[in-house]
C-alpha positions as CSV (number, residue, x, y, z in Angstrom):
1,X,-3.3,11.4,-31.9
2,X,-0.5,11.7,-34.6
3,X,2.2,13.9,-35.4
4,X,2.3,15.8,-38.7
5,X,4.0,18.6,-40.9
6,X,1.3,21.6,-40.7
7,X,1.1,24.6,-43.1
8,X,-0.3,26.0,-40.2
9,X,-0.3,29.9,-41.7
10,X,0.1,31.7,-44.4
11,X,4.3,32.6,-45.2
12,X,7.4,30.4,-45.2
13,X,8.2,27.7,-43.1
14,X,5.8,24.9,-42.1
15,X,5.6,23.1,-38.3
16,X,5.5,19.8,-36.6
17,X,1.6,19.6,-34.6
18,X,0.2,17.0,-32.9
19,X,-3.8,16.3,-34.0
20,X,-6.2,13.6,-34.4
21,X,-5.3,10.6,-36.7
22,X,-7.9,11.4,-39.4
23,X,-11.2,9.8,-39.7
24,X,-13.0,7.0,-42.3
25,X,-15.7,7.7,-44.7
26,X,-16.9,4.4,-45.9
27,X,-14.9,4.5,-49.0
28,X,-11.8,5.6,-47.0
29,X,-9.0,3.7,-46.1
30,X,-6.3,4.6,-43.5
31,X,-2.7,3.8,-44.2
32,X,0.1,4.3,-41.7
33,X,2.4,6.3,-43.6
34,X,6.0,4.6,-43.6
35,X,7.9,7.1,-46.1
36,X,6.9,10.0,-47.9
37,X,8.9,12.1,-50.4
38,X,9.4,16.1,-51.1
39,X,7.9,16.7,-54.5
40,X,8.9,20.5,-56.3
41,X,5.4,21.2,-55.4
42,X,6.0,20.8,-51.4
43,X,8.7,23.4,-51.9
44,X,6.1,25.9,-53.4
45,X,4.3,25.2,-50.7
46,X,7.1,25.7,-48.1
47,X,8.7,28.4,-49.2
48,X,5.4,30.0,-50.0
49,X,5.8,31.6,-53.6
50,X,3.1,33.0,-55.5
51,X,1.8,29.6,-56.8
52,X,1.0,28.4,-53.2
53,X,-0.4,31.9,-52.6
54,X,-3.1,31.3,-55.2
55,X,-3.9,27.7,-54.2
56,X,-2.9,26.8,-50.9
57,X,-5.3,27.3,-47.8
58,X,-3.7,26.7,-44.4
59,X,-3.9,25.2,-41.9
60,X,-3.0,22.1,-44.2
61,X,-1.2,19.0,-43.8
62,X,1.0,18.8,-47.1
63,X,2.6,16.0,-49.0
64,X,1.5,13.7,-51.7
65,X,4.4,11.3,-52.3
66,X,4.3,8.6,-49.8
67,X,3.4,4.8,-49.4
68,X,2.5,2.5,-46.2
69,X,0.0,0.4,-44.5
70,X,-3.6,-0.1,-44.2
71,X,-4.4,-0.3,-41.0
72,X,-8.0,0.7,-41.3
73,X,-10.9,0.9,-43.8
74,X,-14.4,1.8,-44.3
75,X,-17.8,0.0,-44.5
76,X,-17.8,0.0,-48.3
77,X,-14.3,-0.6,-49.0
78,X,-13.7,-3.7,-51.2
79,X,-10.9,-3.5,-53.1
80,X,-7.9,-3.0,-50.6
81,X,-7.9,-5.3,-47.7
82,X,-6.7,-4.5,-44.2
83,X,-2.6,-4.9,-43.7
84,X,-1.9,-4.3,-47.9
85,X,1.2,-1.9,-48.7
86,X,0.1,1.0,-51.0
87,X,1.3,4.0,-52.9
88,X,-1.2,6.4,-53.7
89,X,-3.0,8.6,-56.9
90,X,-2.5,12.2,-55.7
91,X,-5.3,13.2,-57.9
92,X,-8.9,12.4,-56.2
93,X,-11.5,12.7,-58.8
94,X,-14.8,13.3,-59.1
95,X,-15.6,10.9,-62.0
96,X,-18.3,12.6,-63.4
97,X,-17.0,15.9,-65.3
98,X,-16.5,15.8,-68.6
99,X,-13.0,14.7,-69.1
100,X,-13.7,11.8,-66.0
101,X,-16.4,10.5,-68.5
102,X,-13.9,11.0,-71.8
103,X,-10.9,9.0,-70.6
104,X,-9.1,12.0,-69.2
105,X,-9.8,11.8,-65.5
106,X,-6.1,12.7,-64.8
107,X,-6.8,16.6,-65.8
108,X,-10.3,15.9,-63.9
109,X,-11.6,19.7,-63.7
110,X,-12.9,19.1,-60.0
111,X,-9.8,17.6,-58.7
112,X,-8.5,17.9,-55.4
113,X,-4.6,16.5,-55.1
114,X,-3.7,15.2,-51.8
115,X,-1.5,17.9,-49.5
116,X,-2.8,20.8,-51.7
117,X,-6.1,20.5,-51.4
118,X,-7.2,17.6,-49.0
119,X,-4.8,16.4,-45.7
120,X,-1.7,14.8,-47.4
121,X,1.0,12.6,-45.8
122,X,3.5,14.1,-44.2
123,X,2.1,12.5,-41.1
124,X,2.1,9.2,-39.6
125,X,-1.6,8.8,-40.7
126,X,-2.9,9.5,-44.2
127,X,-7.0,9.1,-44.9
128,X,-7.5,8.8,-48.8
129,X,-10.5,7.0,-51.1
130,X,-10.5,3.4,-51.7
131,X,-9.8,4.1,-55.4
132,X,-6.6,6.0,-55.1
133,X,-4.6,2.9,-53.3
134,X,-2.1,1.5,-55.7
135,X,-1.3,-2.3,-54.3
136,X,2.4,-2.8,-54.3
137,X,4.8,-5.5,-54.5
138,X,6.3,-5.8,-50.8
139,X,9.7,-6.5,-52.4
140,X,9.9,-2.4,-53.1
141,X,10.6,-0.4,-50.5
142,X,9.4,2.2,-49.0
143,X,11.7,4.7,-50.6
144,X,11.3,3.1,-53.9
145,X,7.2,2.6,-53.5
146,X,7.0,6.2,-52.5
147,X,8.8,7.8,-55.9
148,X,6.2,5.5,-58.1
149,X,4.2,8.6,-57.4
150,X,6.4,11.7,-59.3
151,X,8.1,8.4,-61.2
152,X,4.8,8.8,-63.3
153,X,5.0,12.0,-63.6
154,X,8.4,11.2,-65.7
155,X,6.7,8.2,-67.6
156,X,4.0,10.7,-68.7
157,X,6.0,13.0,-70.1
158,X,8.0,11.1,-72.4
159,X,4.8,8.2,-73.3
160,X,3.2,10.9,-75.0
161,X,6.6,11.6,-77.0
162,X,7.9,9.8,-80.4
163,X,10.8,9.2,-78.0
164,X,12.0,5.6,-80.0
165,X,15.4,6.8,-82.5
166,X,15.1,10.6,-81.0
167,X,17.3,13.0,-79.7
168,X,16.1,14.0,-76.7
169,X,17.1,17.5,-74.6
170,X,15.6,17.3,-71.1
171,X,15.6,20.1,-68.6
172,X,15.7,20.4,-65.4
173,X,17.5,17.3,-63.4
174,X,15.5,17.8,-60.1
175,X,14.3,13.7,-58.7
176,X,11.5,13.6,-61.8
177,X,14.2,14.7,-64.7
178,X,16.3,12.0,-63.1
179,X,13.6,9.5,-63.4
180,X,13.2,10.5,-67.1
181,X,17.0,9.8,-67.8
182,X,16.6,6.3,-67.7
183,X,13.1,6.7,-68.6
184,X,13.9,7.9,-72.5
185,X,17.1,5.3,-72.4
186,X,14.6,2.5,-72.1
187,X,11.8,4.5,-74.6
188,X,14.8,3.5,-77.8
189,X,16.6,7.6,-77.3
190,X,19.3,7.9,-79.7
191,X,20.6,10.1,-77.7
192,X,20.0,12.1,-74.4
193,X,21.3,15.6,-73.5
194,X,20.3,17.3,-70.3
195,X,20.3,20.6,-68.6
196,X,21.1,21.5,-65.0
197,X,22.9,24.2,-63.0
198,X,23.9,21.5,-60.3
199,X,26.9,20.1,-60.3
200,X,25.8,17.2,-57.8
201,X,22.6,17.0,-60.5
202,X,24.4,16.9,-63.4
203,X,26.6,13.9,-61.9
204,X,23.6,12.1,-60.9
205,X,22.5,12.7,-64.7
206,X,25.5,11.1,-66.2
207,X,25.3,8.1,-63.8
208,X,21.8,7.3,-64.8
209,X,22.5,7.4,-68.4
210,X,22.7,11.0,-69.9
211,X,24.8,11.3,-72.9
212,X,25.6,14.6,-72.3
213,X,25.1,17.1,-69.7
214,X,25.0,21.0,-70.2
215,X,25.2,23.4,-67.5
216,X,23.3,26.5,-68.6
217,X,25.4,29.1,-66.4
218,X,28.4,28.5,-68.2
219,X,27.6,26.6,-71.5
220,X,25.3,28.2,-74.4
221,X,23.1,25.8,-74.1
222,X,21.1,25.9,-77.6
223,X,24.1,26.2,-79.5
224,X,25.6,23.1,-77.8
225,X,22.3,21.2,-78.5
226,X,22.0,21.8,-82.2
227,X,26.2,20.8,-82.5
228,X,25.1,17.7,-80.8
229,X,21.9,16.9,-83.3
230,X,23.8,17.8,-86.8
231,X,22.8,21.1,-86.4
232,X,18.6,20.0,-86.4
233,X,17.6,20.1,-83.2
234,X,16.3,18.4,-80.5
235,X,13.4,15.7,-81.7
236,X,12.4,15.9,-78.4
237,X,11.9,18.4,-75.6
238,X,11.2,17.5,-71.9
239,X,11.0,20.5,-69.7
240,X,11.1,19.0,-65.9
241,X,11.9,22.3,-64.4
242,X,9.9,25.2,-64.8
243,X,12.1,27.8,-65.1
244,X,11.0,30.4,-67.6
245,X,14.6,30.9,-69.1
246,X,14.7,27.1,-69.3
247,X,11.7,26.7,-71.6
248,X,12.8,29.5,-73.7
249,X,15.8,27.8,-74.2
250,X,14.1,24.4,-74.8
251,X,11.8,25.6,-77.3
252,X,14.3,27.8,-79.1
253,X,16.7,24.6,-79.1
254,X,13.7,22.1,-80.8
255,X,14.0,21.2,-84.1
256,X,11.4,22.2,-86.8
257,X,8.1,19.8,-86.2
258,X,9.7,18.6,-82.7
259,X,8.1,17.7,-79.9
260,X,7.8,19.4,-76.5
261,X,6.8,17.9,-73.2
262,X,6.1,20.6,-70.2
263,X,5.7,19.4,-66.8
264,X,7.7,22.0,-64.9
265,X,5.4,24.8,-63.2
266,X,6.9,27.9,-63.4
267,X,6.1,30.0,-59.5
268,X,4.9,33.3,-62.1
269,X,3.6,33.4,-65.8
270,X,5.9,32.8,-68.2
271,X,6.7,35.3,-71.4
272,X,7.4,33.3,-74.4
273,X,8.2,34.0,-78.3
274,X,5.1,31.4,-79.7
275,X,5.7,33.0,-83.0
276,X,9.8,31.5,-84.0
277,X,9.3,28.6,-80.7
278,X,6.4,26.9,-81.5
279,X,4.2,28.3,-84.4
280,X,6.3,28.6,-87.3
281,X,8.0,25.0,-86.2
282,X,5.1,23.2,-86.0
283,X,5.9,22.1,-83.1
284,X,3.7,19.4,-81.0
285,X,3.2,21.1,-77.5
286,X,1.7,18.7,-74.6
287,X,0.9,19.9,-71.0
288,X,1.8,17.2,-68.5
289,X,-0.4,17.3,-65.9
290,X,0.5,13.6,-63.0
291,X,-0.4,10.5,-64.4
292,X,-3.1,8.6,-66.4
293,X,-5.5,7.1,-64.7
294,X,-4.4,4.3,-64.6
295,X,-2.2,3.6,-68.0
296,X,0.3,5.5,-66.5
297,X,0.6,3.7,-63.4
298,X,1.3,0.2,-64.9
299,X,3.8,1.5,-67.2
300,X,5.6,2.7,-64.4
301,X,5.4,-0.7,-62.7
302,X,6.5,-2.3,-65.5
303,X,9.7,0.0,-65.9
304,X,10.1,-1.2,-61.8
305,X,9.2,-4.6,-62.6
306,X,11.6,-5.1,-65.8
307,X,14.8,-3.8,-63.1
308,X,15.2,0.1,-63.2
309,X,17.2,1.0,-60.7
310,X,15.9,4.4,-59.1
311,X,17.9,3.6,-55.8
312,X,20.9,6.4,-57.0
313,X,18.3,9.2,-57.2
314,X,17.1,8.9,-53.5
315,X,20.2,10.7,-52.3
316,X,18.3,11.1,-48.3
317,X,15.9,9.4,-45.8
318,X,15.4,11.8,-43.0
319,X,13.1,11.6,-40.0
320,X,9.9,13.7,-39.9
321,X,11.7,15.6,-37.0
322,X,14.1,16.9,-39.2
323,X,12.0,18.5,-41.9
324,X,13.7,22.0,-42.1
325,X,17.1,20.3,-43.4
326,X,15.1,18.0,-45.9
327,X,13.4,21.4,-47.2
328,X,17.1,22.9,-47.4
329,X,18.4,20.2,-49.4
330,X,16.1,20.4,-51.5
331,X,16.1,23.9,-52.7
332,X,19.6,24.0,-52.6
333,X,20.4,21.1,-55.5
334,X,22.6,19.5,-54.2
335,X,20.4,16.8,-53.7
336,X,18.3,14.2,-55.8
337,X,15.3,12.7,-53.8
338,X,14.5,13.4,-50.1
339,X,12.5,11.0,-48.3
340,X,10.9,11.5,-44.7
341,X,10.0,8.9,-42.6
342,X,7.4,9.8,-40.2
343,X,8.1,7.2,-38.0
344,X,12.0,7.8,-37.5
């Protein structure tokens, strides 16, 4: 038996249930989970907003951020032996759709993602195929093997971006705007103005590298961008949060034939002016949806590798046991990453 954090019903909240450590196909493997972070999807989940309505089918153990042990594996496994230390590809695919067989298995249109759609890992077991392990260096920890995960996410967005000499406007400083702060400083930025209604955020913004930091509540925030671009425009656009007044304001703040990178998911559709924010600019508009399989995954490495420090952003390490206050700091702001540790 193992202890986990169940969606057990439909509504807020989520619960702490004992049940059987999962069980091996003969691809599996079984990894003894030793951290696993909140991602903004977890809190869609949690707090139950109409995203998670329309996906989400309880009883399910969440989470999809998390690294550990192999401590088991099936009778075809070959790849990862017994006792490695692993993050994991959220995204199991089927690798035969369409886009599986054209290069694009990361927008795989039979995916299921770990803790949305399969058992995930807030637990102190975690079951997943063979072919999502990613080996990792032991000198990581846990708390920096676990973020390689929503790290990607960051690299994603702003490898598919002419980010070298640009001026970049990046909203949205939850843990995965943080990571594209240094992110774009490494990727040649010019220059690197953010958007955030925290304060703690915006600090943690500044001490990873912003060049300036804009709260929208107070500052008008695409007036302030085009004074800081010579009156052009952001090159760039990364929009890391989802909110719909956010992208408004990101788009409307892009320079003519800019670029615009959108990973936030709004929780409701979004009403947008395509006509003045994107159509007459000629703007370059690319949905970011996790990582390539695997391109994106040894960038990242090699941003780790090459001495990014990430350790600032990871602002709490909390034990499974105390999952309600990880789930408040993380809605409130006033937090970067939160990592649980399911074994204490």
């Amino acid at each position: 038996m193992m202890t986990a954090l169940c969606k057990a019903r439909p509504g807020p909240g989520a619960e702490l249930v004992d049940m059987p450590v999962p069980n091996l196909g003969p691809r599996d493997i079984l990894i003894k989970v030793r951290a696993a972070s909140i991602c903004g999807t977890d809190l869609h989940i949690y707090s139950w907003d109409p995203w998670a309505q329309g996906r989400v089918h309880p009883p399910l153990v969440f989470g999809h951020e998390f690294c550990g042990d192999v401590v088991a594996v099936g009778s075809d496994v070959t790849r990862v032996p017994l006792g490695s230390y692993v993050a994991a590809e959220s995204h199991v695919v089927c690798g035969e759709c369409y886009e599986c067989r054209h290069g694009m298995a990361h927008i795989c249109r039979y995916v299921q993602i770990l803790g949305v759609d399969r058992p995930g890992a807030f637990a102190e077991y975690v079951a997943i195929p063979e072919q999502n392990a990613w080996l990792t260096d032991r000198r990581f920890p846990p708390e920096i093997a676990t973020v390689q995960e929503p790290m990607g996410n960051a690299v994603h967005s702003a490898a598919v971006a002419p980010i070298a000499g640009a001026n970049v406007a990046i909203f949205g400083m939850g843990p995965i705007g943080l990571f594209t702060v240094p992110i774009a400083r490494a990727s040649g930025a010019a220059r690197i103005i953010v958007v955030e209604p925290s304060e703690d955020r915006r600090r943690l913004a500044t001490r990873m590298g912003a060049d300036v930091v804009l709260d929208p509540v107070t500052d008008d925030v695409v007036r302030r961008i085009r004074e800081e671009t010579g009156g052009e425009g952001a090159d760039v656009l990364l929009e890391m949060s989802g909110n719909a007044a956010a992208i408004r304001q990101g788009l409307e703040a892009l320079r003519f034939g800019g670029h615009a990178s959108l990973l936030g998911i709004p929780s409701r559709p979004v009403e947008l002016d395509l006509a003045d924010g994107v159509i007459f600019k000629g703007a370059t508009v690319m949905g970011i949806a996790g990582r390539k399989l695997w391109d994106t995954w040894y960038q990242t490495r090699g941003y780790l590798e090459s001495g990014m420090d990430l350790s600032p952003i990871i602002t709490h390490k909390l034990p499974l046991s105390e999952y309600e206050r990880a789930f408040d700091l993380v809605a409130s702001g006033r937090s970067g990453k939160v990592v649980l540790l399911p074994t204490g």
